[in-house]
ZALO-421561 format. One record per residue: z, x, y negated of N, C-alpha, C in turn; residue in one letter. Coordinates in pm, whole numbers, plus 32768, in hexadecimal, padded with zeros to 4 digits. Each point is the difference from the previous one (the first is absolute). Layout:
ZXYZXYZXYA ...
END
This chain:
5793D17FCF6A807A802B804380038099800EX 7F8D806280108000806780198049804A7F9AX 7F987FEB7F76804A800F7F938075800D7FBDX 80217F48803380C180137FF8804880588044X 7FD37FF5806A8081808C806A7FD0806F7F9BX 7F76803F7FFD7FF180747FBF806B80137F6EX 7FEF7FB57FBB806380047F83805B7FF08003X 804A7FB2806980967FE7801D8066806E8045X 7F8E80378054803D806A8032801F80A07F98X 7FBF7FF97F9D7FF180507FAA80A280107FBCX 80387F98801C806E7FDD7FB3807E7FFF8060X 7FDC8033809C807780098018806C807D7FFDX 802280497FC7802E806A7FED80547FD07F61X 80157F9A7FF2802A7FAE7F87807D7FC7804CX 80187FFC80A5806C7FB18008809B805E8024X 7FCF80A07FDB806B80598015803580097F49X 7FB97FC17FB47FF980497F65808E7FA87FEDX 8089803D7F9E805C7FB87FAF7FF180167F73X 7F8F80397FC1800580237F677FE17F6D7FB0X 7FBB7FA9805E7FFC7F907F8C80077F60803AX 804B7FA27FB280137F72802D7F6F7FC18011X 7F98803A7FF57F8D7FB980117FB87FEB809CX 8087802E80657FB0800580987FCF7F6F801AX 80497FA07FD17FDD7F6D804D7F487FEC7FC5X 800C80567F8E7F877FA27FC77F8280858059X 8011807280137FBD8057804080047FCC807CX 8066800580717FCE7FD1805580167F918045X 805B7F8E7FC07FFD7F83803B7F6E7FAB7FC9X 7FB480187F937FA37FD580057F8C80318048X 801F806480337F7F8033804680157FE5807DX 80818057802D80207FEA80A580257F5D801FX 803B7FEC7FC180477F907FFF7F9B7F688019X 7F917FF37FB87F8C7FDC80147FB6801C8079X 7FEE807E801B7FBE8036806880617FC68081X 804A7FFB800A806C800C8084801F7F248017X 7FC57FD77F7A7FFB7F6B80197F887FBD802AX 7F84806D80077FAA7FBE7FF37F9880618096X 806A805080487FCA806F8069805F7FE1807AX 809B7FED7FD5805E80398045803180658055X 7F92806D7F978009809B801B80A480188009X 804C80238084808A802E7FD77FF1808B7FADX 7F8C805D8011803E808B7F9C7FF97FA77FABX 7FFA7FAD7F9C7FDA7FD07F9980B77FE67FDDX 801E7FBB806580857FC67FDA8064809A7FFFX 7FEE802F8055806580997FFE7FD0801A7F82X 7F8D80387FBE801280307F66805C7F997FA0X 7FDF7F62801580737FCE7FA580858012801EX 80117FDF806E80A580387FF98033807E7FEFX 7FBF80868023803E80667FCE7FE0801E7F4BX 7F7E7FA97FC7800C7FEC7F8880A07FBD7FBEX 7FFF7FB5801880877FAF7FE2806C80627FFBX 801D803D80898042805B8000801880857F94X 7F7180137FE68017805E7F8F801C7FC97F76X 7FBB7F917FE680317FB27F7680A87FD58000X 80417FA38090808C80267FCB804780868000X 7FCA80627FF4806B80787FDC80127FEB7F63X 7FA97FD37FBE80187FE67F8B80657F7A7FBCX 802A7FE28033806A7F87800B805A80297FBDX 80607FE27FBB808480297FB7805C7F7E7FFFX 8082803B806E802D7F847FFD803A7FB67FA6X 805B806D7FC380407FD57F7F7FA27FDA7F7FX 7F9C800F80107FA67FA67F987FB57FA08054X 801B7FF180487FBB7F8A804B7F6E80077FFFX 7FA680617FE77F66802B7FDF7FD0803D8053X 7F798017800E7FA8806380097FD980557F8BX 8020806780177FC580737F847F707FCB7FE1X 7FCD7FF17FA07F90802B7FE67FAD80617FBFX 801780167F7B800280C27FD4803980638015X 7FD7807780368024803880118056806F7FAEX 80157FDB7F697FE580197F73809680057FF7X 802F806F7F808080802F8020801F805C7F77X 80757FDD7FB08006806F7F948044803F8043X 7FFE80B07FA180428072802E80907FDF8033X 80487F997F5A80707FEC7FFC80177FA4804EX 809A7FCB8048801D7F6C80267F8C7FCF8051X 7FAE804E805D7FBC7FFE80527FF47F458073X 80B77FEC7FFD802D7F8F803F7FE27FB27FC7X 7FF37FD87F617FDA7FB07FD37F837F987FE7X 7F78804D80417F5980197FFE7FE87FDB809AX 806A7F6780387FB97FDA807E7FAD7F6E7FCEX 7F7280227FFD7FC47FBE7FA17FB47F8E8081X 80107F777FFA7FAD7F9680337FB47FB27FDCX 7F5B7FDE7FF47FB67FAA7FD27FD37F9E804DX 7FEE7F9C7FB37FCA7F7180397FA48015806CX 7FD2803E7FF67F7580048052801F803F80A3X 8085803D802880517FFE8065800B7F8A8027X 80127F8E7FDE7FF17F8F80677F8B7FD1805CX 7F9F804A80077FA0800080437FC8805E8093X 80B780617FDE7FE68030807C805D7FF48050X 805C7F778005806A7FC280697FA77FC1806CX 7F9B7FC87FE87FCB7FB6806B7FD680598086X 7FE4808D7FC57FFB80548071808F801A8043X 8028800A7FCE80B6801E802980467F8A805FX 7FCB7F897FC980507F90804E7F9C7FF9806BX 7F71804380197FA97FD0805A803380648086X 805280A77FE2802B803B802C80957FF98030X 80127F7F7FC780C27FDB80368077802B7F8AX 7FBD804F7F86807E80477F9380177F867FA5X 803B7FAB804780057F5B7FC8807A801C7F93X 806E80558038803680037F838004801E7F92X 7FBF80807FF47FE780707F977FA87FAD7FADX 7F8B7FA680417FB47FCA7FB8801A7FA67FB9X 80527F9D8048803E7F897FB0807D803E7F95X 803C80577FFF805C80507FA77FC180137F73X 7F85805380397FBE801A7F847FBD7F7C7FCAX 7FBD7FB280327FF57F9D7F9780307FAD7FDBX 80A17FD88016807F7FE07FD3801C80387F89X 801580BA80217FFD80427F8B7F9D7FC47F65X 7FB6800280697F7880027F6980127F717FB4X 80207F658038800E7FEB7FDD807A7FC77FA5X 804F806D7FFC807D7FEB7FCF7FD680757F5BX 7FBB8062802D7FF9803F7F947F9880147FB2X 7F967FC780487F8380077FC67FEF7FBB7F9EX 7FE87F7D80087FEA7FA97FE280467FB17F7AX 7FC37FB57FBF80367FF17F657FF87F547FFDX 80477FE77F93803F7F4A800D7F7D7FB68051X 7F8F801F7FE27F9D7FA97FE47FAE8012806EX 8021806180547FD8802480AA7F6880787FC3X 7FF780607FA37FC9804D7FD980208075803EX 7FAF806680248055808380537FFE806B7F92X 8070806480057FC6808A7FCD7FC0803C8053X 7FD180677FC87F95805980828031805D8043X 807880337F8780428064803F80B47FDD8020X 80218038803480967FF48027806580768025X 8028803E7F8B8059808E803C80837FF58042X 80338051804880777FB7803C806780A7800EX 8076803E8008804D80157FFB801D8040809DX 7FB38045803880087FF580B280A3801B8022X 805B80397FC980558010804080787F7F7FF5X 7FF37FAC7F8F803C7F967FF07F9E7F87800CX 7F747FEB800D7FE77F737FEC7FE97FBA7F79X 800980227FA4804580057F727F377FEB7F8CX 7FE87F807FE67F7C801D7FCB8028806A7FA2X 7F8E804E7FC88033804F7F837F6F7FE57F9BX 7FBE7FB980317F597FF97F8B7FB37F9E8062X 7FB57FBA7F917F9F7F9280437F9780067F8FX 7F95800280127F8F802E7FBD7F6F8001804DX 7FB97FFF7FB07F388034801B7FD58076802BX 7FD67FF1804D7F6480827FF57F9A80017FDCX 7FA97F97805E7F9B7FC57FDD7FE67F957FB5X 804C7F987FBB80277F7E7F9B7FC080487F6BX 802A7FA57FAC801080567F558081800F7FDBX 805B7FE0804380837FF17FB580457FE4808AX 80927FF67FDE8067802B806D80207F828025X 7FD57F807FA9802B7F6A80087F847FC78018X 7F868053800A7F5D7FBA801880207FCC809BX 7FC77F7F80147FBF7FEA80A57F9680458003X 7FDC808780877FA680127FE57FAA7FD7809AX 7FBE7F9A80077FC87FC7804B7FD380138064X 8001808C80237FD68003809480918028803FX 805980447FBD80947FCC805A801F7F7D7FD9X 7FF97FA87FBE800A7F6D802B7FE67FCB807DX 7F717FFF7FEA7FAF8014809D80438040807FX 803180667FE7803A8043807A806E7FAD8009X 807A7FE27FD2806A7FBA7FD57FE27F858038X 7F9D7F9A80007FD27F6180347FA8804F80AFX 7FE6805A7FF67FBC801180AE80718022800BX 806E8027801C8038803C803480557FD3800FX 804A7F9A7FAD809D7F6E802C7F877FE6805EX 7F927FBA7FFF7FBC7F9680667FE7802C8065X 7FD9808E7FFB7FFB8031809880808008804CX 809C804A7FD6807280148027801E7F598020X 7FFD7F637FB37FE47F8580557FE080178072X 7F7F80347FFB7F997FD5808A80418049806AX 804F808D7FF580108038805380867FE38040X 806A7FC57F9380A67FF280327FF97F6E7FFBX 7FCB7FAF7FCB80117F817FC980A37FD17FB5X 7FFA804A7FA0807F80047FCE7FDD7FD27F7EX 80517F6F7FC67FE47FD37FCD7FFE80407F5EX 806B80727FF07FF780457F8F7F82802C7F9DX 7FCB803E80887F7C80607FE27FA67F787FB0X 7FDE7F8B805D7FAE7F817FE3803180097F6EX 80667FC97FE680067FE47F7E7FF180817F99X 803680767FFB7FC880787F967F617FA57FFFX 7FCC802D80827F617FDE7FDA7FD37FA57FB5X 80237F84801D800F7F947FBB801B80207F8CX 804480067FC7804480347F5D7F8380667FC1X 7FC18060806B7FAD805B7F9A7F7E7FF87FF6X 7FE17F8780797F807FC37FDC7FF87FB17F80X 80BC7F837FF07FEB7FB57F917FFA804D7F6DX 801180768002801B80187FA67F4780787FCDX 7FC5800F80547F8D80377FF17F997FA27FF4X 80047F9E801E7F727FA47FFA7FF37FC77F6CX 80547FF07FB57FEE7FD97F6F7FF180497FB1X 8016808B80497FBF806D7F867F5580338029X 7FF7800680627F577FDE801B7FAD7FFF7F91X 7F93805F7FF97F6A7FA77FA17FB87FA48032X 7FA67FFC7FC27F917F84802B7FD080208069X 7FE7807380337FBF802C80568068803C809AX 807F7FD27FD380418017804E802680D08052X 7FA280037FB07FFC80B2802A8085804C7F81X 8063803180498087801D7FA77F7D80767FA1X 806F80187F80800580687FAE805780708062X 7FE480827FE78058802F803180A6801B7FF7X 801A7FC47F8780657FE97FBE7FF87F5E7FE2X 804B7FBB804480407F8B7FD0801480047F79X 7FBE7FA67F5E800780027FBB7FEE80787F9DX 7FF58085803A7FD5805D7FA07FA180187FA7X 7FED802A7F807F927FF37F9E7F8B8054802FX 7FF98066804B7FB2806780167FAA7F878094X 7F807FBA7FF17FE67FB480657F9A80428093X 8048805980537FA28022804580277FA58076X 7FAA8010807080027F81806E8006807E8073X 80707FAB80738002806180497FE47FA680A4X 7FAE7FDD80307FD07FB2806080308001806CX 8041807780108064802C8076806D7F948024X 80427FC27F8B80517FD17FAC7FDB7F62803FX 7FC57FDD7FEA7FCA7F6380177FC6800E8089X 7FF3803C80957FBA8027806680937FFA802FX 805480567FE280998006806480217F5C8005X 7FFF7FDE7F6380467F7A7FD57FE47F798046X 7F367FFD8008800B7FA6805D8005802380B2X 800F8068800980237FDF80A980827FF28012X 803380137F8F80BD7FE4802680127F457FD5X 7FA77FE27FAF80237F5A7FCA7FAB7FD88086X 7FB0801D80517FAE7FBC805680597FE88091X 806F80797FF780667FEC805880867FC17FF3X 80207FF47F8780867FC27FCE7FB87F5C7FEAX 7F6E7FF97FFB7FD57F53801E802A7FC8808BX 7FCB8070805380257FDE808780A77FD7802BX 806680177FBF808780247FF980187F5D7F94X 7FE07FEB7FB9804B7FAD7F887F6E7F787FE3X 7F8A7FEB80357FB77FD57FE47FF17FA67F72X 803180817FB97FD77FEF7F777F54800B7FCFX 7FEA7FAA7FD87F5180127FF38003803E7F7DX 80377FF07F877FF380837FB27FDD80868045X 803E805E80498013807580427F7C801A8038X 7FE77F9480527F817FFF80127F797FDB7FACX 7FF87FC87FC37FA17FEE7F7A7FF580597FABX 809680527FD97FD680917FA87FCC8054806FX 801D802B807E7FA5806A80557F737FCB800EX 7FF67F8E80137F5F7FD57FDE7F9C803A7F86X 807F7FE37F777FB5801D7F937FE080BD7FFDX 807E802280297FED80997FFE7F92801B8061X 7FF27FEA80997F4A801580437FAE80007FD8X 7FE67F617FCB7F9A7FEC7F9A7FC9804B7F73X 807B80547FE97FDF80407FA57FD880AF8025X 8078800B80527FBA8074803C7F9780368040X 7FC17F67801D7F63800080577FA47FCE7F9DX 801E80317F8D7F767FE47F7F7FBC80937FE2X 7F9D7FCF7FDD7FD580A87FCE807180177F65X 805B7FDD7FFC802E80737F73805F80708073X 80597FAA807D802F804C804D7FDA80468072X 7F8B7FBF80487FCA803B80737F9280507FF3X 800A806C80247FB4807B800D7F567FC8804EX 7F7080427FD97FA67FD080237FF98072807BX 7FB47FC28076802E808280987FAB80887FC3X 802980477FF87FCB80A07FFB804C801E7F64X 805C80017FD3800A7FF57F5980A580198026X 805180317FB680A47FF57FF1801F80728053X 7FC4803C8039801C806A8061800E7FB8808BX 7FBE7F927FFE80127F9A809880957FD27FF5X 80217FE97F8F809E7F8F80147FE57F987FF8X 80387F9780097FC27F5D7FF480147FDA7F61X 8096803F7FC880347FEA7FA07FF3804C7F78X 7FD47FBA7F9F800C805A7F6080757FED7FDDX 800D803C7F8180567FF97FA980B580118055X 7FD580418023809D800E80328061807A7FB5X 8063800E7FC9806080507FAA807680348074X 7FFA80667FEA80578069806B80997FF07F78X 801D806D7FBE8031803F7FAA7FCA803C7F96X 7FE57F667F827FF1801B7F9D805680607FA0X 807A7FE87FEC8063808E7FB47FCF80758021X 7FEC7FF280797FEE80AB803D7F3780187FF1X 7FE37FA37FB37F778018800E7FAD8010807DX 802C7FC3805B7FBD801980797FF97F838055X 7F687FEC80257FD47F89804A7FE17FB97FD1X 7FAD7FED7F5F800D7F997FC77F6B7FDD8006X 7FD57F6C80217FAC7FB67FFA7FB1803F8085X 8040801180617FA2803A807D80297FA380A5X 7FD57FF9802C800A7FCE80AA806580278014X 806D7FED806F806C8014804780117FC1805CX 80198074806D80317FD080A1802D7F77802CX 807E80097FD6805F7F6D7FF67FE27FBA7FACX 7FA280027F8C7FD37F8F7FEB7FAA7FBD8053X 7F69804480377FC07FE58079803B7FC2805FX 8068801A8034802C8010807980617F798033X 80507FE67F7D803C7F657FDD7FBA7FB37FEEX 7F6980317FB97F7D7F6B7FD97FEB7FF180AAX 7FE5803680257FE97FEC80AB80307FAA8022X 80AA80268023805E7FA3802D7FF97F9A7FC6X 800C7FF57F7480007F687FCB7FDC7FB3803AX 7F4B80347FF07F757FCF804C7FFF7FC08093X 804E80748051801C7FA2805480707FB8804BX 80627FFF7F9480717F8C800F7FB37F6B7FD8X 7FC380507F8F7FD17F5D7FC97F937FA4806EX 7FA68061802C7FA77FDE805E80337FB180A1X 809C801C7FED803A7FEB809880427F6D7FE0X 7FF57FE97F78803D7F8F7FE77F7D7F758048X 
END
């Protein structure tokens, strides 16, 4: 416990910041945790004035949260850019009361994100002064039509959590739809490629760690035993030595093989935070069962 306050506190000066959509995952996993498991109130004042600083980024007329900050010279309005991986920081928002903004945006997302087959793009440009998509495309994927699997992942935690939090039957079903549509592309080993079907085969563990703590919660919701039997297979696999780190080895992460941003050459085949950090949770959703 000492520890945790020590590192948690390190991070509060994160809940005045508006430069990036990543506050929920900075500090609703830290504080947010901390404040459920202490009922430290400073704990709760940093999330809500966090919140506070993440909706300044809200756009109503696109119904979003900004997420890049990224912008050509020209048509500047055009470069209000949203990725999948923004659905992961509503749960801080609705935990802070911005019930609308939150549910807006993932209304939004799934109206525009999303492709026949309940597949996400990663990216989503939008038009800030009209609302107006103008580009849907990759960053991190191989291609602009690739699933690239760890926004999948984000995409299935993130309908199931917005369930858990509104109980609105919408959200249930997206989830539903992007679990059915991820479990048959699976390997044997249940650990995604980082690219859904791409020829280039690297494994990104991060990827299969989000996936089953979100199927371990949408079991709880739909008591589909599939959902639960693939998060089994993904533990099981993540707790083998090809994925689990031996203690003193990986730089002390639990997790190998994890892929940040292959295009961009960066992160590839190394440990990652949120991959760790979701094997946890999985671990102990599954354990609470």
């Amino acid at each position: 416990r000492q520890y945790a306050e020590h590192f948690t506190s390190r991070l509060e000066s994160l809940k005045d910041y508006t430069g990036t959509h990543d506050l929920g995952f900075m500090v609703f996993c830290s504080y947010g945790n901390g404040y459920r498991l202490t009922g430290n109130e400073a704990y709760k004042d940093v999330i809500n004035q966090a919140s506070a600083s993440l909706a300044t980024r809200f756009n109503e007329t696109v119904g979003c949260i900004r997420s890049w900050n990224t912008g050509r010279k020209e048509h500047p309005e055009e470069d209000y850019i949203v990725i999948i991986d923004n659905m992961m920081n509503l749960e801080m928002l609705e935990w802070s009361g911005y019930h609308d903004l939150a549910r807006k945006h993932a209304d939004t997302t799934i109206a525009n994100h999303f492709r026949d087959d309940y597949s996400t793009y990663h990216v989503v440009t939008y038009n800030e002064l009209t609302g107006e998509v103008t580009d849907k495309r990759t960053a991190q994927g191989d291609a602009d039509a690739s699933a690239w699997s760890r926004g999948q992942a984000w995409g299935l935690y993130g309908y199931t959590m917005m369930y858990r939090v509104t109980g609105l039957e919408r959200y249930l079903e997206q989830a539903v739809h992007i679990a059915d549509y991820l479990i048959p592309r699976l390997p044997a080993d249940a650990g995604p490629n980082w690219v859904y079907d791409a020829e280039h085969q690297q494994k990104d563990s991060s990827s299969a760690s989000i996936m089953a703590s979100a199927l371990i919660e949408l079991y709880g919701f739909t008591q589909n035993e599939t959902y639960l039997a693939t998060a089994e297979r993904q533990l099981r696999s993540l707790s083998s030595e090809e994925y689990l780190a031996k203690v003193g080895e990986n730089g002390n992460f639990l997790l190998k093989h994890g892929t940040g941003h292959l295009p961009g050459k960066s992160e590839i085949d190394v440990p990652l935070s949120y991959g760790d950090y979701y094997f946890i949770e999985a671990a102990m959703r599954y354990l609470a069962l």
